[in-house]
OpenMM code with the backbone's topology and positions (N, CA, C; nanometers):
from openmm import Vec3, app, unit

residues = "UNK UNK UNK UNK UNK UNK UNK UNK UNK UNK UNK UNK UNK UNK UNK UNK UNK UNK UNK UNK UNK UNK UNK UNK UNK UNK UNK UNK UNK UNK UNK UNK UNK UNK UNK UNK UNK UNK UNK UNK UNK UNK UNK UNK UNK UNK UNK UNK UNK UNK UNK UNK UNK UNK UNK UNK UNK UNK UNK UNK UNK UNK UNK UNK UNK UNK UNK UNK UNK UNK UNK UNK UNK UNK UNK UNK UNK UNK UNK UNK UNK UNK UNK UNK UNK UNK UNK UNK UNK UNK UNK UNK UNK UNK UNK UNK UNK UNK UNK UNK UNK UNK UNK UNK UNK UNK UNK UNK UNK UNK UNK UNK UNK UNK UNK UNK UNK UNK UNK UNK UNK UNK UNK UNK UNK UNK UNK UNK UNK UNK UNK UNK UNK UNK UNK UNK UNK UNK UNK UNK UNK UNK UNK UNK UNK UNK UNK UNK UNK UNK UNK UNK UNK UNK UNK UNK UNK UNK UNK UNK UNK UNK UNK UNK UNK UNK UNK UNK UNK UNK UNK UNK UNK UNK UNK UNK UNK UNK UNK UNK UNK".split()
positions = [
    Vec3(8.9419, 12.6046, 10.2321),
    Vec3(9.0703, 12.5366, 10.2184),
    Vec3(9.0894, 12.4283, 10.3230),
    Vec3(9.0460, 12.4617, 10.4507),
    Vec3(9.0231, 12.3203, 10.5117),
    Vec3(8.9859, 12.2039, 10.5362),
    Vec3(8.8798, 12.1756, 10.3408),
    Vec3(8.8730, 12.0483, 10.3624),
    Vec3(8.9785, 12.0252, 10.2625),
    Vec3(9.0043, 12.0809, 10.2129),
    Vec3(9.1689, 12.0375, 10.1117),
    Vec3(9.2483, 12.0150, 10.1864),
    Vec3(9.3110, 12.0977, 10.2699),
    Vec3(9.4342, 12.0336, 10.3662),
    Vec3(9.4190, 11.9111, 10.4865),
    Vec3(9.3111, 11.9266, 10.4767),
    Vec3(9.2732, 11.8371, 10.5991),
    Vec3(9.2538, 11.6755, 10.5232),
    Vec3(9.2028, 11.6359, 10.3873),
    Vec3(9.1844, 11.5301, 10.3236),
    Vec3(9.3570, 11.5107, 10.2587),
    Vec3(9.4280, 11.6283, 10.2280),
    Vec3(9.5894, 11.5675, 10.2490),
    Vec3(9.6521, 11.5375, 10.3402),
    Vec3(9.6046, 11.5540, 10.4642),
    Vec3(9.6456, 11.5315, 10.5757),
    Vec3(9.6362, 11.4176, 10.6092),
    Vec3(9.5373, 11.3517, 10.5834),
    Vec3(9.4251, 11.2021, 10.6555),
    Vec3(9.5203, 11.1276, 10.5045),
    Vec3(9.5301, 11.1610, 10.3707),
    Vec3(9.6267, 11.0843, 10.2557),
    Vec3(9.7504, 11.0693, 10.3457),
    Vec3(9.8215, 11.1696, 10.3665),
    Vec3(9.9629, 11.1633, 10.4426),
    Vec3(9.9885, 11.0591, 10.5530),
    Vec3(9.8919, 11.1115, 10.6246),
    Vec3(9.9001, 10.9629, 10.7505),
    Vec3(9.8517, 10.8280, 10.7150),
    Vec3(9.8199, 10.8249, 10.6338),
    Vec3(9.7698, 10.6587, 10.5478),
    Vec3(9.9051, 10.5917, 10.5321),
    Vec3(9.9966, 10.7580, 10.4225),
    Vec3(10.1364, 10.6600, 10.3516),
    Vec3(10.2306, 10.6744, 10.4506),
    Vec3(10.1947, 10.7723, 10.5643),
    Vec3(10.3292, 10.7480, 10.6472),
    Vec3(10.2780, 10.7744, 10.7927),
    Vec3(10.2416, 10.6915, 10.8223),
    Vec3(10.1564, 10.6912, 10.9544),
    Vec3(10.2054, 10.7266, 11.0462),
    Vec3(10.3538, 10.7194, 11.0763),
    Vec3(10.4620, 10.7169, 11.2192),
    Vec3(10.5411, 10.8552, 11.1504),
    Vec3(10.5415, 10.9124, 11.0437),
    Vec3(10.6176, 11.0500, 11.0146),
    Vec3(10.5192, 11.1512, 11.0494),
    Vec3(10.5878, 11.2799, 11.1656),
    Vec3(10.5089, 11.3962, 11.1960),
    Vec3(10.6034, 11.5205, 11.0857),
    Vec3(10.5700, 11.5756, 10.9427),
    Vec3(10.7190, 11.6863, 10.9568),
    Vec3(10.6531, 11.7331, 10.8983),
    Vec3(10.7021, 11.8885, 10.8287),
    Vec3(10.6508, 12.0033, 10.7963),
    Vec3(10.6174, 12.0291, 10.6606),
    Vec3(10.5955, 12.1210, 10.6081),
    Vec3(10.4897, 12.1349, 10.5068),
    Vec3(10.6308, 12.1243, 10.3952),
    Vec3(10.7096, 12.1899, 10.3988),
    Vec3(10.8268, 12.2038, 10.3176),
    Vec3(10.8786, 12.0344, 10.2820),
    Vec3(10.8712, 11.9341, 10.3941),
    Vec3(10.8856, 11.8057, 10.3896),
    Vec3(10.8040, 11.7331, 10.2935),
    Vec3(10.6787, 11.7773, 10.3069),
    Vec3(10.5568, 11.6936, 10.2847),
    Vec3(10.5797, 11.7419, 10.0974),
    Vec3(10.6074, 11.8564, 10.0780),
    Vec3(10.6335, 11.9357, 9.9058),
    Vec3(10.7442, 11.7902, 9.8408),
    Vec3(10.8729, 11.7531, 9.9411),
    Vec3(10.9215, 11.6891, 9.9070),
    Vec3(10.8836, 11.5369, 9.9119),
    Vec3(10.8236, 11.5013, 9.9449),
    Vec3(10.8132, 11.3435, 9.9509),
    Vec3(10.6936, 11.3285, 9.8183),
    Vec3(10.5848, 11.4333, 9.8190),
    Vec3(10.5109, 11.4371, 9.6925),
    Vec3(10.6394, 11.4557, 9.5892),
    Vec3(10.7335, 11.5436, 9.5463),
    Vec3(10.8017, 11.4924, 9.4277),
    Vec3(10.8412, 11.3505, 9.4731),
    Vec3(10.8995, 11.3174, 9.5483),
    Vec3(10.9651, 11.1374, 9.5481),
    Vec3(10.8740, 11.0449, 9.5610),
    Vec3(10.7225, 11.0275, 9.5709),
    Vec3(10.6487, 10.9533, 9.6227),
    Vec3(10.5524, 10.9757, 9.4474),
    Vec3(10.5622, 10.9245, 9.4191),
    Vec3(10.4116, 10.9449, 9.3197),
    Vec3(10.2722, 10.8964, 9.3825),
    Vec3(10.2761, 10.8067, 9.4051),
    Vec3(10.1324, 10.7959, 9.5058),
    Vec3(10.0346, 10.9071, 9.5697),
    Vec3(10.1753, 11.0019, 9.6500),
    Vec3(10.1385, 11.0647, 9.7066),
    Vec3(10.1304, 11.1956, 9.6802),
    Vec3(10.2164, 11.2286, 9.5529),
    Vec3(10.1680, 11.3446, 9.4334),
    Vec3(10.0219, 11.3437, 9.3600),
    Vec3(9.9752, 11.1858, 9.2831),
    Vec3(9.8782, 11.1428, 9.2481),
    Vec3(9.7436, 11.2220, 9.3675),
    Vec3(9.7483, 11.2221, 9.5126),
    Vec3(9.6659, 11.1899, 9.5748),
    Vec3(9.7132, 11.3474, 9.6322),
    Vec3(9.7648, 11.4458, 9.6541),
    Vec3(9.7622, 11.5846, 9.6468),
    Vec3(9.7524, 11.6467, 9.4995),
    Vec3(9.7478, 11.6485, 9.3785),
    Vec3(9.6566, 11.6868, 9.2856),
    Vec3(9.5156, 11.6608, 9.2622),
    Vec3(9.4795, 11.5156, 9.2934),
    Vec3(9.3645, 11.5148, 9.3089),
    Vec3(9.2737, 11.5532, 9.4185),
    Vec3(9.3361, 11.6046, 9.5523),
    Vec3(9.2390, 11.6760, 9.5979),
    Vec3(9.2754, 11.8172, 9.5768),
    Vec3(9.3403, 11.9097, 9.5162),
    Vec3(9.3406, 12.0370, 9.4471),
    Vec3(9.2382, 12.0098, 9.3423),
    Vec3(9.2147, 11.9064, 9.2610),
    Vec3(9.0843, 11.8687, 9.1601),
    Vec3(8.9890, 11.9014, 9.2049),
    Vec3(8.9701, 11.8185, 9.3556),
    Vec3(8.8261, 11.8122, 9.3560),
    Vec3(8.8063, 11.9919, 9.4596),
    Vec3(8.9058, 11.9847, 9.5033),
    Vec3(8.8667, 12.1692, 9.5722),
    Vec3(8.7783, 12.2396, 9.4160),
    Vec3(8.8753, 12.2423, 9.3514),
    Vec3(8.8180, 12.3068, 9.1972),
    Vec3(8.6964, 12.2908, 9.1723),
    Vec3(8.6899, 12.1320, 9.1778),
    Vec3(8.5321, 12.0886, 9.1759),
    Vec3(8.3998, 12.1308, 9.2426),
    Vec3(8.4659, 12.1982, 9.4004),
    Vec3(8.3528, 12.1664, 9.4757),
    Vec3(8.3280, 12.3661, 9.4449),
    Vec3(8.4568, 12.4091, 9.3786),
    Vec3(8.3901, 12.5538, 9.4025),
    Vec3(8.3712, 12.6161, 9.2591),
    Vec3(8.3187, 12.5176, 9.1540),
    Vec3(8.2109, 12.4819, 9.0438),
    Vec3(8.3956, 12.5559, 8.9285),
    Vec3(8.4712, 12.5492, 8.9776),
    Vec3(8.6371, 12.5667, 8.9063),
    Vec3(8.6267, 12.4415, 8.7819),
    Vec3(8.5513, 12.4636, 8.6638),
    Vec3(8.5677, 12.3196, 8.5892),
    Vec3(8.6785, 12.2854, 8.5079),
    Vec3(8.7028, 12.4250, 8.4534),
    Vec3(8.8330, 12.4164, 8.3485),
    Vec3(8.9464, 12.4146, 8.4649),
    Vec3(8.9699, 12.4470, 8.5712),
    Vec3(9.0814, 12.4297, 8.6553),
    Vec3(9.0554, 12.2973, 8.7132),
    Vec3(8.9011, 12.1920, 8.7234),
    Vec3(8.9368, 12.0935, 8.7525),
    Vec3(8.9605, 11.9882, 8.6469),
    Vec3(8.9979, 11.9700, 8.5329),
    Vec3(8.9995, 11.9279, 8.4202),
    Vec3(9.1841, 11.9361, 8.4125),
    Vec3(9.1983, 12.0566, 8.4427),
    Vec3(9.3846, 12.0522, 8.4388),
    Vec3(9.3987, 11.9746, 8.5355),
    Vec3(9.3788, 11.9820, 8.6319),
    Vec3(9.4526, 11.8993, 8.7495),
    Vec3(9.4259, 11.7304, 8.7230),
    Vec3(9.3191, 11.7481, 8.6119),
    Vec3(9.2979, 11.5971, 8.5968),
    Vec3(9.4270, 11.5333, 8.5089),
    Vec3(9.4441, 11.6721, 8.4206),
    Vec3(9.5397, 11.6258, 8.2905),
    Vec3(9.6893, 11.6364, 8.3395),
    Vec3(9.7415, 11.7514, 8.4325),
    Vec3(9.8594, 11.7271, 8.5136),
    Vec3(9.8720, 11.6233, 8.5621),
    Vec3(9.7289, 11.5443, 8.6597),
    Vec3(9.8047, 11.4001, 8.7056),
    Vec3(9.7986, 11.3176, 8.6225),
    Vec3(9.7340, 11.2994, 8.4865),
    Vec3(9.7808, 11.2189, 8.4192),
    Vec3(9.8998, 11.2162, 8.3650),
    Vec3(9.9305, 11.3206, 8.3187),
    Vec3(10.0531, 11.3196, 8.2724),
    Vec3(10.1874, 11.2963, 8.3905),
    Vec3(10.1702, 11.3817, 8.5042),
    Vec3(10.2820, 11.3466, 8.5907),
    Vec3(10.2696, 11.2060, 8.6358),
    Vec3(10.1737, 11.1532, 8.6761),
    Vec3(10.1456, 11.0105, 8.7519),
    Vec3(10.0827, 10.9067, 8.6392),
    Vec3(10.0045, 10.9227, 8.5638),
    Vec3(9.9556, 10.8244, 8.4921),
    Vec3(9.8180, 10.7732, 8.5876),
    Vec3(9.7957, 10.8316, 8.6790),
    Vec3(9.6446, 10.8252, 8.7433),
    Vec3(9.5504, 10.9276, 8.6813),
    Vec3(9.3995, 10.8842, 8.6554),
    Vec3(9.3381, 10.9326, 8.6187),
    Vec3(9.2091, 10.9436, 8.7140),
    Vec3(9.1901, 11.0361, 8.7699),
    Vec3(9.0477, 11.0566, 8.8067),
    Vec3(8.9824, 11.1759, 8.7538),
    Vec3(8.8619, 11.1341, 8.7030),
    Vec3(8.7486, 11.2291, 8.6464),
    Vec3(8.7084, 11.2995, 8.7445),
    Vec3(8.6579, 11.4339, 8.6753),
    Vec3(8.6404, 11.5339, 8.7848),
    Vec3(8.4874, 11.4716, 8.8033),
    Vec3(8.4457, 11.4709, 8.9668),
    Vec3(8.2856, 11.4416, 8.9621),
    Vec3(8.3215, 11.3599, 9.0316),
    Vec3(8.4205, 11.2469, 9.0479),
    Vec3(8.4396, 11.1427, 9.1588),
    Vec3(8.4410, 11.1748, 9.2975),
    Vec3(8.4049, 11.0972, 9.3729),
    Vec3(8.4191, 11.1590, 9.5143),
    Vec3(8.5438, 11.0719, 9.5981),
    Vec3(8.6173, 11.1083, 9.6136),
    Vec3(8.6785, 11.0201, 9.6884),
    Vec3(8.7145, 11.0478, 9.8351),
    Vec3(8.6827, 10.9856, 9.9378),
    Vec3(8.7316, 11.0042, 10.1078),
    Vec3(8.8260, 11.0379, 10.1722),
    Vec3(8.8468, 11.1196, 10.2578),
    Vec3(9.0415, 11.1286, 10.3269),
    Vec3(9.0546, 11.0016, 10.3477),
    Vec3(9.2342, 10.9863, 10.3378),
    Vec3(9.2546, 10.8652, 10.3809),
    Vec3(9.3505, 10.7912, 10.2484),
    Vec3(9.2838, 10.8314, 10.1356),
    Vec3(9.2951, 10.7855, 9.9966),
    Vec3(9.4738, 10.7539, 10.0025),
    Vec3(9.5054, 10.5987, 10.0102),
    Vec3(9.6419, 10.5198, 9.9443),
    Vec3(9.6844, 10.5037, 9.8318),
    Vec3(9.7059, 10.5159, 9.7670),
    Vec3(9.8080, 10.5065, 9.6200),
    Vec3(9.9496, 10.4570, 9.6339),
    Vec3(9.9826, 10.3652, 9.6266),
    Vec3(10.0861, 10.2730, 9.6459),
    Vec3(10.1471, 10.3196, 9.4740),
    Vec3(10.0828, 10.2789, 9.3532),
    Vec3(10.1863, 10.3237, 9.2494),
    Vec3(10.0555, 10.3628, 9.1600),
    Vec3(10.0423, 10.4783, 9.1240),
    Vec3(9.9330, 10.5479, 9.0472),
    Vec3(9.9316, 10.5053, 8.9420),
    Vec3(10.0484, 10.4253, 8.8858),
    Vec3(10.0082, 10.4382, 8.7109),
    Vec3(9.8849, 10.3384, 8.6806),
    Vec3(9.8603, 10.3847, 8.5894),
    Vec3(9.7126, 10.3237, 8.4820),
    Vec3(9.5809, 10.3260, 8.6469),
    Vec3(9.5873, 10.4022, 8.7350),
    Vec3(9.4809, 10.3637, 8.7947),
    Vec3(9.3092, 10.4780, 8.7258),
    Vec3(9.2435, 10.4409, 8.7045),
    Vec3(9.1261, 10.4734, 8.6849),
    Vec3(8.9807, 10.5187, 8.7425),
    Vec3(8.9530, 10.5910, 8.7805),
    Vec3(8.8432, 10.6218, 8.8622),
    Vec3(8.7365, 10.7155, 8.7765),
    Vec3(8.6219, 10.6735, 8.8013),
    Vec3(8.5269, 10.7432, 8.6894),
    Vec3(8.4147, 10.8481, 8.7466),
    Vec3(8.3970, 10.9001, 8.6649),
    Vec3(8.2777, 11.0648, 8.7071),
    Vec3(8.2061, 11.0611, 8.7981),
    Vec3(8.1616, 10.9371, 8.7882),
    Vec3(8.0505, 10.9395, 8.9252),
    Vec3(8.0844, 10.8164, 9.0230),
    Vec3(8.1927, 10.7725, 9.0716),
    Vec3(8.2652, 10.6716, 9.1679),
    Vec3(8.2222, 10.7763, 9.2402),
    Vec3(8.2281, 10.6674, 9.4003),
    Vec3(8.2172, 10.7032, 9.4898),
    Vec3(8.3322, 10.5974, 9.6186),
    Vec3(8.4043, 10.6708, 9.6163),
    Vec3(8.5325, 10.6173, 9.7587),
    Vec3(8.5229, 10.6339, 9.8884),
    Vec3(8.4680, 10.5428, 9.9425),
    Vec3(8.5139, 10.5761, 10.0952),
    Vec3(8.5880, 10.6250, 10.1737),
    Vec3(8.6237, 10.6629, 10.2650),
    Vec3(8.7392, 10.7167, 10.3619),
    Vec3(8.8713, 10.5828, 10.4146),
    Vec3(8.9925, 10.5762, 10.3464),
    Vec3(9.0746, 10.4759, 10.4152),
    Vec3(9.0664, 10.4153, 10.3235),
    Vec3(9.1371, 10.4510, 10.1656),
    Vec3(9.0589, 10.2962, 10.1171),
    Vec3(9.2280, 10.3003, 10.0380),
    Vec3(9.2763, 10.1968, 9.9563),
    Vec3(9.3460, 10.1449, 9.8817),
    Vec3(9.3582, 10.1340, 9.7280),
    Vec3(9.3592, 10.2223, 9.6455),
    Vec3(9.3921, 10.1848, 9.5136),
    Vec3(9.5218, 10.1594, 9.4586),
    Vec3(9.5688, 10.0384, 9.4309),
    Vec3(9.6504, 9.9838, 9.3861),
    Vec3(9.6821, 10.0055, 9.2048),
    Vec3(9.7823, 9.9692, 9.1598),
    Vec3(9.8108, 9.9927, 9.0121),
    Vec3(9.7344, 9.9226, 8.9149),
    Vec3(9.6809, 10.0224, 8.8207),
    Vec3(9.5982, 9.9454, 8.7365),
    Vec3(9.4596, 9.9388, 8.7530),
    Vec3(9.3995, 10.0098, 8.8756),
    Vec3(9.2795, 9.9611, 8.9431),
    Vec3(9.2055, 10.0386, 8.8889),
    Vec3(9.0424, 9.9957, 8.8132),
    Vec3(8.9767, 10.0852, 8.7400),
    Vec3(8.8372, 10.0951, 8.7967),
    Vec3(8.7496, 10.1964, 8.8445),
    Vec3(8.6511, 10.2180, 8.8859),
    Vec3(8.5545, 10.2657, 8.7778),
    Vec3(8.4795, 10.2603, 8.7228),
    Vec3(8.3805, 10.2796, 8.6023),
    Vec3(8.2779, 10.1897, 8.5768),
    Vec3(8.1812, 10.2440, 8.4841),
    Vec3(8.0769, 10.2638, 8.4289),
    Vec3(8.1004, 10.1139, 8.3777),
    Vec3(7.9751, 10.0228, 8.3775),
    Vec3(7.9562, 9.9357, 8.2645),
    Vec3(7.9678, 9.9378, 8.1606),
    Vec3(7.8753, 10.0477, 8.0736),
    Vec3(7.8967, 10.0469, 7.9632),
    Vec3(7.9330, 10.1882, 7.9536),
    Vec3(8.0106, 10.2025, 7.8124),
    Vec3(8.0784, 10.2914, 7.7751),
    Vec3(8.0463, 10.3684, 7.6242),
    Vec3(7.9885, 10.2766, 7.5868),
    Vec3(7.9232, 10.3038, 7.4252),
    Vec3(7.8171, 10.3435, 7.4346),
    Vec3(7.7696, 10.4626, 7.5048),
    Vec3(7.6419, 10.5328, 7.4873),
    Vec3(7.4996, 10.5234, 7.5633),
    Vec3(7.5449, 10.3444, 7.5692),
    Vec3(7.3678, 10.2936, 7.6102),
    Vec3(7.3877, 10.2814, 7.7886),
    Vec3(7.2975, 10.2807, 7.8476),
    Vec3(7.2467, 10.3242, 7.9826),
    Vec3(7.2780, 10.1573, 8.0378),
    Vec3(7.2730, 10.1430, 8.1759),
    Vec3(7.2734, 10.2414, 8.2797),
    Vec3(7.4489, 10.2786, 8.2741),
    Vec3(7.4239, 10.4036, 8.3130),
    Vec3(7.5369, 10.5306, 8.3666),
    Vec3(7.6083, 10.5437, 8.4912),
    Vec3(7.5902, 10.3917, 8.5857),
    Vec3(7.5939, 10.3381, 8.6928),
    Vec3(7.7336, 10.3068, 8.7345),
    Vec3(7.7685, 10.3759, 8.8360),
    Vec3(7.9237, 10.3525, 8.9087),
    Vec3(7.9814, 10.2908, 9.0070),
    Vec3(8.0553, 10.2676, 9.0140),
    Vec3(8.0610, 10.1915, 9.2099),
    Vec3(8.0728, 10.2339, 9.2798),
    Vec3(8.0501, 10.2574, 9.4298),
    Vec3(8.0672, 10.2759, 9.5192),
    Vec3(8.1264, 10.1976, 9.6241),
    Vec3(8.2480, 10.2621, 9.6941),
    Vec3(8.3611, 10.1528, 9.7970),
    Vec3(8.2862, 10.2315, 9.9307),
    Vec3(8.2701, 10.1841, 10.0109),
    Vec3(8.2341, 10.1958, 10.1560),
    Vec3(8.3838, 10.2584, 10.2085),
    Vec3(8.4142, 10.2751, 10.3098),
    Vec3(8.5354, 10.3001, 10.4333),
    Vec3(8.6354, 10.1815, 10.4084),
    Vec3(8.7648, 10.1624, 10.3969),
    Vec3(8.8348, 10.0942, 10.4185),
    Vec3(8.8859, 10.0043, 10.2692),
    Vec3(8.8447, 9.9666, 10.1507),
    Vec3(8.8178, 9.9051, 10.0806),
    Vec3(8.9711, 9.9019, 10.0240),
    Vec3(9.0371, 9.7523, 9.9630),
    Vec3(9.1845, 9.7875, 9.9084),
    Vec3(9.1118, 9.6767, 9.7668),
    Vec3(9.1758, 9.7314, 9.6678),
    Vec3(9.1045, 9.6972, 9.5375),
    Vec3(9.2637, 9.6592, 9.4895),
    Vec3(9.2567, 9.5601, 9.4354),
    Vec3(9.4100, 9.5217, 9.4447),
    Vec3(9.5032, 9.5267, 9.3088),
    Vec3(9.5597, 9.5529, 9.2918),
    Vec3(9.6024, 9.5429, 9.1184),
    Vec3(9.5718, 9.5009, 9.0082),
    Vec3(9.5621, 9.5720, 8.8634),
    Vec3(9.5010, 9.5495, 8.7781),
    Vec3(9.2871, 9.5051, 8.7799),
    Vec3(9.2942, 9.5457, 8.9026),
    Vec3(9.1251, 9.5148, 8.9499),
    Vec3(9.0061, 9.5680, 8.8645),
    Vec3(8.9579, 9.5353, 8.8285),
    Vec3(8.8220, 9.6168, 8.7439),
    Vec3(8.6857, 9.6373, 8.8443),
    Vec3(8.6550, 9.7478, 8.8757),
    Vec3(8.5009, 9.7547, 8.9640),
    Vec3(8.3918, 9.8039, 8.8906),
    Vec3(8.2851, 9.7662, 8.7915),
    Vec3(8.2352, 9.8076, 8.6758),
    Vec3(8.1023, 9.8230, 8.7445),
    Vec3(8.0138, 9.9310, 8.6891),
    Vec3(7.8757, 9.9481, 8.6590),
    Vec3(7.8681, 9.9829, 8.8423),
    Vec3(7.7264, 10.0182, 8.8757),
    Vec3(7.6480, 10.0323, 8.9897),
    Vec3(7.6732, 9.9240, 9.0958),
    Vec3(7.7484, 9.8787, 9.1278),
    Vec3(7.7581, 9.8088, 9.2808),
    Vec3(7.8411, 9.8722, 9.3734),
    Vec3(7.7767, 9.8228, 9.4427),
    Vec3(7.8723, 9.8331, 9.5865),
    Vec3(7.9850, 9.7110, 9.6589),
    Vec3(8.1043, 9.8502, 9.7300),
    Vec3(8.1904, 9.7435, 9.7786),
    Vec3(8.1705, 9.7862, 9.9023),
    Vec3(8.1681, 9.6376, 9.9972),
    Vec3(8.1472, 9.6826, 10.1311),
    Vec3(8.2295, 9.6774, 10.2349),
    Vec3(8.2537, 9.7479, 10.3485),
    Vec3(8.3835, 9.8225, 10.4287),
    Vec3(8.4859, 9.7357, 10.4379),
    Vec3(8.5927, 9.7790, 10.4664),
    Vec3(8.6646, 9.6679, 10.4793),
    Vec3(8.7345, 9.5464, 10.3529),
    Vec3(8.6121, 9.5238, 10.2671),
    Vec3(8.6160, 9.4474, 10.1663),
    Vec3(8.7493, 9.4378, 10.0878),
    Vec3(8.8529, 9.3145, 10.0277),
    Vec3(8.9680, 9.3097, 9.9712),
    Vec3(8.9275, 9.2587, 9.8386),
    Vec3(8.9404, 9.3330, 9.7075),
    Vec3(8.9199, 9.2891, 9.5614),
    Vec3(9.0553, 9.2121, 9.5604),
    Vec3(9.0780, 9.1299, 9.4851),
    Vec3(9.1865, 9.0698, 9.4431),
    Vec3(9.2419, 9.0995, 9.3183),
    Vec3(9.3904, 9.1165, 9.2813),
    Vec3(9.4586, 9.1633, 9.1972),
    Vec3(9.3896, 9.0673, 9.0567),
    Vec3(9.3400, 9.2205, 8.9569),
    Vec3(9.2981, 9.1286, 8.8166),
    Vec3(9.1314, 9.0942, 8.7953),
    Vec3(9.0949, 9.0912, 8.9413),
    Vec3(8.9539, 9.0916, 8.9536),
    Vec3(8.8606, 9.1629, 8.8840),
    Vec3(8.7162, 9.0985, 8.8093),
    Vec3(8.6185, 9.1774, 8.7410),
    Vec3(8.5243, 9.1840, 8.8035),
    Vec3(8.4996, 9.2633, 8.8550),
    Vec3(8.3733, 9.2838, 8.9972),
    Vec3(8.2526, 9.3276, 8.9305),
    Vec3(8.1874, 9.2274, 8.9117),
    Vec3(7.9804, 9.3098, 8.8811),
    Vec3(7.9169, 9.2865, 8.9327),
    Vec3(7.9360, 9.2093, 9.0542),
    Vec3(7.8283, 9.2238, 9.1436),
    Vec3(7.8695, 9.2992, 9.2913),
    Vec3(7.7817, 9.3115, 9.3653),
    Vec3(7.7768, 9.3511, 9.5029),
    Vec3(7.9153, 9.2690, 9.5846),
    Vec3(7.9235, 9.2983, 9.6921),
    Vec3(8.1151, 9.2094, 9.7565),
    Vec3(8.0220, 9.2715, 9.8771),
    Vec3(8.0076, 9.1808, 9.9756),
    Vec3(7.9966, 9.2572, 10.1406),
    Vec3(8.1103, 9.2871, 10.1857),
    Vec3(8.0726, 9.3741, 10.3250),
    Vec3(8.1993, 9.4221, 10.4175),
    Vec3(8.2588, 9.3478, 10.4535),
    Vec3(8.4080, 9.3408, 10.4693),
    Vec3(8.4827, 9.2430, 10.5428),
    Vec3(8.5259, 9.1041, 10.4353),
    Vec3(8.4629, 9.1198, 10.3255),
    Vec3(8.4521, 8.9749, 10.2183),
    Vec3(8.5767, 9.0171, 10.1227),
    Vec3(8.6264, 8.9125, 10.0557),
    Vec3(8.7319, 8.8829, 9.9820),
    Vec3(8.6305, 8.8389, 9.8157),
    Vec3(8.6829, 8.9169, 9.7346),
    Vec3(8.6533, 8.8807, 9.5821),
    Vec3(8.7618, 8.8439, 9.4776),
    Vec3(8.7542, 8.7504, 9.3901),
    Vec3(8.9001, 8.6960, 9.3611),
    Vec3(8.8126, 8.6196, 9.2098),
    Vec3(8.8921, 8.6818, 9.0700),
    Vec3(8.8642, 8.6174, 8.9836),
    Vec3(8.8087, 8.6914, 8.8700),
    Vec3(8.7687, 8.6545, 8.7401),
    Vec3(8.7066, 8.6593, 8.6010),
    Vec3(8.5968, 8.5949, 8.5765),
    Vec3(8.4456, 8.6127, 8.5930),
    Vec3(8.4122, 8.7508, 8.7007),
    Vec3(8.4233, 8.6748, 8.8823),
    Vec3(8.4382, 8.8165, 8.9320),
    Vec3(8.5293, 8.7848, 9.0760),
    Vec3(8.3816, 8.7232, 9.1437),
    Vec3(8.4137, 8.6822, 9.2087),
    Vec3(8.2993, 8.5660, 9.2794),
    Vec3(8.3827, 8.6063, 9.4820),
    Vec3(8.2781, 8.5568, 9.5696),
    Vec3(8.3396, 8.6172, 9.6996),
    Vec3(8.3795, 8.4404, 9.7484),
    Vec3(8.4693, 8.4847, 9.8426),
    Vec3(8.5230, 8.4007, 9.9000),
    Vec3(8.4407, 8.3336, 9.9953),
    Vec3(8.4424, 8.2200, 10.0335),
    Vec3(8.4170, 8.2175, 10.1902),
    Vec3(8.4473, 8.2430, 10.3301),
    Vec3(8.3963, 8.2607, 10.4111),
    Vec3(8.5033, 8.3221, 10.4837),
    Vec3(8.5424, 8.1975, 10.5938),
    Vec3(8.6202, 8.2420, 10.6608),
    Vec3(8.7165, 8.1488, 10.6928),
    Vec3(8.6942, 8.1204, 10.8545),
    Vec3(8.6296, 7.9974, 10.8743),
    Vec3(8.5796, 7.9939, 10.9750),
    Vec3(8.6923, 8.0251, 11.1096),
    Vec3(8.7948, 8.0006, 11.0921),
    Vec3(8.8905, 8.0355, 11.1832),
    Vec3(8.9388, 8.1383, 11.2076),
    Vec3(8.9110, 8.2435, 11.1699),
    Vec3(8.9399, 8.3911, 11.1730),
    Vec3(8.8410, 8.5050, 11.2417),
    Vec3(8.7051, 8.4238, 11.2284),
    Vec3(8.6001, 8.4437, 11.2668),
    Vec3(8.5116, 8.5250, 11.1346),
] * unit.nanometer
topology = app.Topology()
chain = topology.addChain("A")
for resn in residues:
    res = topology.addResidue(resn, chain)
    for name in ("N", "CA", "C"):
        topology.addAtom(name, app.Element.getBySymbol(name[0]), res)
């Protein structure tokens, strides 16, 4: 049970970094917070998951859909830390892989290239830190790297380095900005 409470713990201080209060508190801000309901069912999911619980991790998938409108497949991995600003339509797929600290915004979909049968079966992976920004698409086998900001709407198929900005249909990286360093 301590990596369950401990990965709601590291969620909690993400959405409220400067609040210390008690467990009875924390029951309440998950009903008023959906984000943060979204992101305590899904790690009761993946507890299920990790202790081979499939039909109990399959409900918790279908409770947060239905309560939040977030969907994560059981099989995803996702990092403490995990932000949810507004869960609805966000998407995360069987074999994603999330870093620790990262940002999913509304709408934001993590999955497979293809979907109709034919191969590769390939997912993304976000490094530490990553904020994927609204309505964002992260498709097929790449990687996002630490730090990295998707831009709201973005279709990501290729690779994004750490620290880089991606922005667009398909998202292309920014340059970076010589004045910022």
């Amino acid at each position: 049970m301590s990596h369950l409470t401990d990965d709601i713990r590291a969620d909690y201080a993400r959405r409220f970094p400067d609040r210390r209060v008690s467990a009875r508190q924390v029951i309440k801000l998950c009903l008023q917070q959906p984000g943060m309901l979204a992101c305590v069912i899904l790690r009761v999911q993946q507890a299920c998951s990790r202790k081979h619980l499939n039909g109990l991790a399959n409900l918790c998938r279908t409770i947060n859909l239905a309560a939040t409108s977030a969907d994560f497949l059981p099989g995803c991995v996702i990092g403490a830390g995990l932000r949810v600003e507004h869960p609805a339509g966000i998407v995360v797929g069987q074999h994603a892989i999330v870093g620790a600290n990262c940002t999913l915004l509304q709408q934001a979909t993590l999955g497979e290239l293809y979907g109709d049968g034919r191969e590769p079966h390939d997912y993304p992976v976000l490094e530490d830190g990553v904020v994927v920004g609204a309505g964002a698409r992260v498709l097929g086998g790449v990687r996002i790297g630490a730090r990295a900001l998707i831009g709201a709407n973005a279709v990501v198929l290729t690779d994004v380095p750490a620290d880089a900005t991606a922005v667009g249909i398909p998202a292309r990286v920014l340059p970076a900005n010589p004045d910022t360093g």
